[in-house]
C-alpha positions as CSV (number, residue, x, y, z in Angstrom):
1,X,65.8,75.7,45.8
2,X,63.7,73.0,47.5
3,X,60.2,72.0,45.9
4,X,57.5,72.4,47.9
5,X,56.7,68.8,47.6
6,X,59.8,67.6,48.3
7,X,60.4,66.1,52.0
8,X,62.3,67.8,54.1
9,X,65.6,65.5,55.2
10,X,66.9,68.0,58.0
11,X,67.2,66.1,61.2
12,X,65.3,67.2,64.3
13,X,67.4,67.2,67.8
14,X,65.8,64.1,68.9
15,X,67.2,62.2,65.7
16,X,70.0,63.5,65.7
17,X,71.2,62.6,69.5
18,X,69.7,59.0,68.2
19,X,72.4,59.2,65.6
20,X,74.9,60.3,67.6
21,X,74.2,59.9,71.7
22,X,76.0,61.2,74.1
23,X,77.5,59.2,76.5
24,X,77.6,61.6,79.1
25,X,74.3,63.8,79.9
26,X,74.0,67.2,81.9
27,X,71.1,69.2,82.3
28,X,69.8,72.7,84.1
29,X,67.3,74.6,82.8
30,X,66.9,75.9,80.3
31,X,70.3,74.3,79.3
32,X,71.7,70.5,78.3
33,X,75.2,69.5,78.0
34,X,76.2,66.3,76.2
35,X,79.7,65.1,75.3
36,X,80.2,62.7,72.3
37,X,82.5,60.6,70.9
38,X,82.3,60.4,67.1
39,X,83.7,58.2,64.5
40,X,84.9,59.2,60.8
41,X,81.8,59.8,59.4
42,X,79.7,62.2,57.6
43,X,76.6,64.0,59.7
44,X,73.6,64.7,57.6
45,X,71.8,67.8,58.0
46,X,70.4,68.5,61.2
47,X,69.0,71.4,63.3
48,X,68.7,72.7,66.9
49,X,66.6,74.7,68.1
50,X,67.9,77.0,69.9
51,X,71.7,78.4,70.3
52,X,74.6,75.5,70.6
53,X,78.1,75.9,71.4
54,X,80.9,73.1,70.3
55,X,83.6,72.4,72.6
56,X,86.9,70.1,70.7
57,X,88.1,68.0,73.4
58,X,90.6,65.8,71.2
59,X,94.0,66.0,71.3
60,X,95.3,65.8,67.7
61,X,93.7,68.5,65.5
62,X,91.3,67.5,62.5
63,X,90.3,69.0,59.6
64,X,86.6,69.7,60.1
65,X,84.2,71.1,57.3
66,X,80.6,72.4,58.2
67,X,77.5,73.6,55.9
68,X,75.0,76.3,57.3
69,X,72.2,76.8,55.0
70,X,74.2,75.1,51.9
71,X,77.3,77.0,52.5
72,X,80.2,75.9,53.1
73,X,82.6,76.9,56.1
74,X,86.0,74.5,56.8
75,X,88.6,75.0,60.0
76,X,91.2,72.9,61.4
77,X,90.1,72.1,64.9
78,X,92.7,71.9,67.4
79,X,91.9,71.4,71.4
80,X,90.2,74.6,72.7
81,X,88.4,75.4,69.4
82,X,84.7,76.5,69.6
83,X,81.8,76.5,67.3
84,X,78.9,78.7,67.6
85,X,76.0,78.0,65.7
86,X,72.3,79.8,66.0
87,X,69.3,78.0,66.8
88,X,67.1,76.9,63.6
89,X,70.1,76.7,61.7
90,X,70.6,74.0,59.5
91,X,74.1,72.3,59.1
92,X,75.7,68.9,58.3
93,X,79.4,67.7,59.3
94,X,82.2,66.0,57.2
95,X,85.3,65.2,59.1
96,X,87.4,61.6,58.8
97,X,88.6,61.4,62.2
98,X,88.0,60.5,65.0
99,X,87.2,62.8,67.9
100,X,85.0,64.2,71.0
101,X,83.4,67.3,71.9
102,X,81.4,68.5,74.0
103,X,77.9,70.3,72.9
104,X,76.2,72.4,74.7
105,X,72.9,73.6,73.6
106,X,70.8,76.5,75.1
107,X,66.8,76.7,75.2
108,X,65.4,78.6,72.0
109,X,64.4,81.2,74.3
110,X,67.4,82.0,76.0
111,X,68.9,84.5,73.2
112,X,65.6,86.2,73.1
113,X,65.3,87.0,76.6
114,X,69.2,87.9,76.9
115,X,68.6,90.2,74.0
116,X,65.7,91.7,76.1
117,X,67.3,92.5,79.0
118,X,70.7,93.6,77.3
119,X,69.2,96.0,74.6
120,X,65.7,95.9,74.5
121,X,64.9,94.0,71.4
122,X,63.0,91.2,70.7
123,X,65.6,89.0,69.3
124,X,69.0,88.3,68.5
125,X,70.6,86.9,65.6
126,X,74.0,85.0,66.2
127,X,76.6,84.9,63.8
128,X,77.6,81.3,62.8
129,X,81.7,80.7,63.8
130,X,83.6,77.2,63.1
131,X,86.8,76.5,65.0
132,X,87.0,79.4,66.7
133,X,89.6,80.8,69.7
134,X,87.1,82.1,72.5
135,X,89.0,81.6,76.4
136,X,85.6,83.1,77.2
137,X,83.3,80.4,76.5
138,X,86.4,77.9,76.6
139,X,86.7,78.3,80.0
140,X,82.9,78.4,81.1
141,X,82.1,75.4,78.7
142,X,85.1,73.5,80.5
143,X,83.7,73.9,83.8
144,X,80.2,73.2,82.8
145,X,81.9,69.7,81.5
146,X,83.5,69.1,84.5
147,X,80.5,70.0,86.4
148,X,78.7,67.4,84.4
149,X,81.5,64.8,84.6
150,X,81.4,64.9,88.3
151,X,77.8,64.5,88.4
152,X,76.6,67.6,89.3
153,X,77.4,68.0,92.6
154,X,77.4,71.9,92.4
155,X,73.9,73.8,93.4
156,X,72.2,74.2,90.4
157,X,72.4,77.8,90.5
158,X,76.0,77.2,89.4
159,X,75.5,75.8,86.5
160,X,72.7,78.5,85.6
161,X,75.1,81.1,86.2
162,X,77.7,79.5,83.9
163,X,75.3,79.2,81.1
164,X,74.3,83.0,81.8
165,X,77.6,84.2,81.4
166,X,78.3,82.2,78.2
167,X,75.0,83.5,76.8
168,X,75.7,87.0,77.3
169,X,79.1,86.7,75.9
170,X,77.7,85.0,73.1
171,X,75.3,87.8,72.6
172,X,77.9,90.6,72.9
173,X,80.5,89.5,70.7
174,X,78.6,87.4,68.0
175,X,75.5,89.4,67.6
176,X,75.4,90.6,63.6
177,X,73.6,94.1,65.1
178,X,75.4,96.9,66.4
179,X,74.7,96.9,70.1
180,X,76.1,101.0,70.9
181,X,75.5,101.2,74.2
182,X,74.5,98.4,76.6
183,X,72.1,98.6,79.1
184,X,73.7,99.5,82.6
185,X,72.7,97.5,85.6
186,X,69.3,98.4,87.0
187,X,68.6,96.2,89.9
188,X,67.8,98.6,92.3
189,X,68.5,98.5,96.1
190,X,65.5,97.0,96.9
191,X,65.7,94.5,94.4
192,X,69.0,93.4,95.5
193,X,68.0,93.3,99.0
194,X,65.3,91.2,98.2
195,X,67.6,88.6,96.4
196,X,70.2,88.4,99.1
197,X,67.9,88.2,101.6
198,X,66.5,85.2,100.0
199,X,69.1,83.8,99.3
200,X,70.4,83.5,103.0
201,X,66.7,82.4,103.8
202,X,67.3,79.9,102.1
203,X,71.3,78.9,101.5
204,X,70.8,75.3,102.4
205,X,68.8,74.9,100.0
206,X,69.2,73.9,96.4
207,X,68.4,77.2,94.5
208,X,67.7,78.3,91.0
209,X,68.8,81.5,89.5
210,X,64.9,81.7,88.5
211,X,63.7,81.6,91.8
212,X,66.1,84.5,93.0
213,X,65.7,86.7,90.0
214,X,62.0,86.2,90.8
215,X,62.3,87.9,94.1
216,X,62.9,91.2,92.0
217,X,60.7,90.3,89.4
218,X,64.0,90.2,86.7
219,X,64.9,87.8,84.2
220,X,67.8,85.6,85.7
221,X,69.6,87.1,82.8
222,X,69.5,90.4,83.4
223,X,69.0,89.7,87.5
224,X,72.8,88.1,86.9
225,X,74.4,90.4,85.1
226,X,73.3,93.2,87.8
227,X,74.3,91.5,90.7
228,X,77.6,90.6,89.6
229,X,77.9,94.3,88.7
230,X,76.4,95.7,91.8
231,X,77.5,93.3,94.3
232,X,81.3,91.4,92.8
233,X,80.7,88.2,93.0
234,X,77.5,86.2,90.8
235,X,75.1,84.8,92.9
236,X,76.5,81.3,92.9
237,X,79.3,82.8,94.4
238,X,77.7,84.9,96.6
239,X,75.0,81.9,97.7
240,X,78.5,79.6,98.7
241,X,80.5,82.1,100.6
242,X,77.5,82.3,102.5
243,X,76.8,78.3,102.9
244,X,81.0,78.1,103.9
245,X,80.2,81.3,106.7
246,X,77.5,79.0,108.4
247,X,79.7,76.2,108.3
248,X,82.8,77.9,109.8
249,X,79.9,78.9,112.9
250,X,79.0,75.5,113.1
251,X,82.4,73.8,113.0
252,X,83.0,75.6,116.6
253,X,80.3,73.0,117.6
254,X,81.8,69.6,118.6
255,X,78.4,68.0,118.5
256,X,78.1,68.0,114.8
257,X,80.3,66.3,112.6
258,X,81.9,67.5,109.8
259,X,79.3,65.2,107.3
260,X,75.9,66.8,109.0
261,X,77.6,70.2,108.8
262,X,77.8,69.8,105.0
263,X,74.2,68.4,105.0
264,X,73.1,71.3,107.1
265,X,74.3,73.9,105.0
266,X,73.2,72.1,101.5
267,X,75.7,70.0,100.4
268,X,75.4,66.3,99.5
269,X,77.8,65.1,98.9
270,X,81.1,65.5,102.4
271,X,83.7,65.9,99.8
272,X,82.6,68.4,97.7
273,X,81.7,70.7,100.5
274,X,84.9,69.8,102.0
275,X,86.9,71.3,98.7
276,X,84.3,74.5,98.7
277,X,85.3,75.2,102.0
278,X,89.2,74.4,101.4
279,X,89.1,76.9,98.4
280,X,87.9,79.7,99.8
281,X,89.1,79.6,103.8
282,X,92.5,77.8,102.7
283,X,92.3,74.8,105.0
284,X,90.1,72.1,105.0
285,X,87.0,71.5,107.6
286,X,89.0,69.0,109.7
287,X,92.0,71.4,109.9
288,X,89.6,74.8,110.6
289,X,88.0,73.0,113.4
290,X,91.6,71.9,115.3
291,X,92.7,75.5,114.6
292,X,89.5,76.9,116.3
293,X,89.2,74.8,119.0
């Protein structure tokens, strides 16, 4: 037990990405994703504040071993392996190899509010897991490195809906309280008109998921969770099948060219839009417009 004159030798976030920095830095709100490369080395004790989610990205498997709280917790981490760990947490690393991973660390009021709009409660308590097999968070944690890798060319509702969906995974399957029954979906039909109708107000633009859960006065939690339920598709989705409809219209036009039609209808950056709009029409922009003309 520590003496209450003692200094405390935990780490803070700041100090710790000092330690160790990231050479490659994403952010959204409410949500920051870093990947590392680390040397053989031991980590001293750190914590974060709110939930965090470790992605392996080496090849060759190491042996990894992890302390939460003073105990201690070893796994053999292999490409694909995930760590969960809650926020306030503390832990400390030892592993002699060499390796990278990405980390991916939530807000400290992200659980909270999930936990609110799932269940009702207050809070949620996470459940510590090293070197875990999750496709689930796998998968959305791979895109969200990708998404950061390619320098975030998405809208930033995309990224926000990622990190939703992790969350709530997180929060269903990890949680140490026995959920019962969820809450349904309980946008109603006015609330969901309201958020579509923003968001083809305003498509071209570069939308949060806070801004259109705030049109029914939801969290973008639960304002995710519903949609997706109510509607099929999660509002990222739903926002670029709507920006790739207005640029099939405007691909009929031969005064625009194919660079202001992605500009027009909120993209950046030609080649992205033009690999949105190949995905989900099956030819490219350059090919639709010779087919329609």
């Amino acid at each position: 037990m520590k003496r209450t004159n003692e200094p405390d030798r935990t780490l803070s976030k700041s100090a710790i990405l000092q330690l160790l920095p990231p050479y490659r830095v994403g952010r959204w709100s409410g949500l920051e994703v870093n990947r590392h490369r680390l040397s053989p080395t031991d980590i001293p004790e750190f914590t974060l504040p709110g939930l965090s989610v470790g992605l392996f990205q080496s090849p060759t498997p190491v042996d990894l071993e992890m302390r939460f709280a003073g105990e201690r917790v070893k796994g053999r981490m292999g490409r694909g392996a995930v760590t969960i760990v809650p926020g306030g947490l503390p832990r400390s690393a030892v592993c002699h190899a060499d390796r990278e991973i990405t980390l991916i660390m939530f807000a400290p009021a992200t659980m909270a509010e999930i936990a609110e709009a799932e269940t009702g409660w207050s809070t949620a308590a996470i459940i510590p897991r090293v070197a875990i097999d999750d496709p689930v968070v796998r998968g959305i944690g791979d895109a969200l490195d990708a998404e950061v890798a390619a320098g975030h060319p998405s809208p930033r509702i995309y990224g926000e809906s990622l990190a939703a969906a992790m969350a709530i995974h997180i929060f269903t399957k990890y949680s140490n309280r026995l959920l019962g029954k969820l809450r349904r979906a309980q946008l109603s039909k006015t609330q969901l008109r309201r958020g579509i109708e923003f968001i083809i107000e305003n498509f071209a633009k570069n939308l949060t998921l806070e801004e259109i859960a705030s049109t029914a006065n939801m969290s973008k939690y639960h304002f995710a969770k519903s949609f997706r339920t109510l509607v099929g598709l999660a509002p990222h989705q739903y926002l670029i099948n709507k920006r790739v409809e207005e640029a099939r219209k405007l691909l009929m036009l031969d005064a625009l060219s194919i660079e202001e039609i992605a500009n027009r209808v909120g993209y950046s950056d030609k080649g992205h839009f033009a690999r949105q709009f190949t995905k989900i029409v099956g030819v490219s922009p350059h090919r639709y417009r010779l087919d329609v003309s």
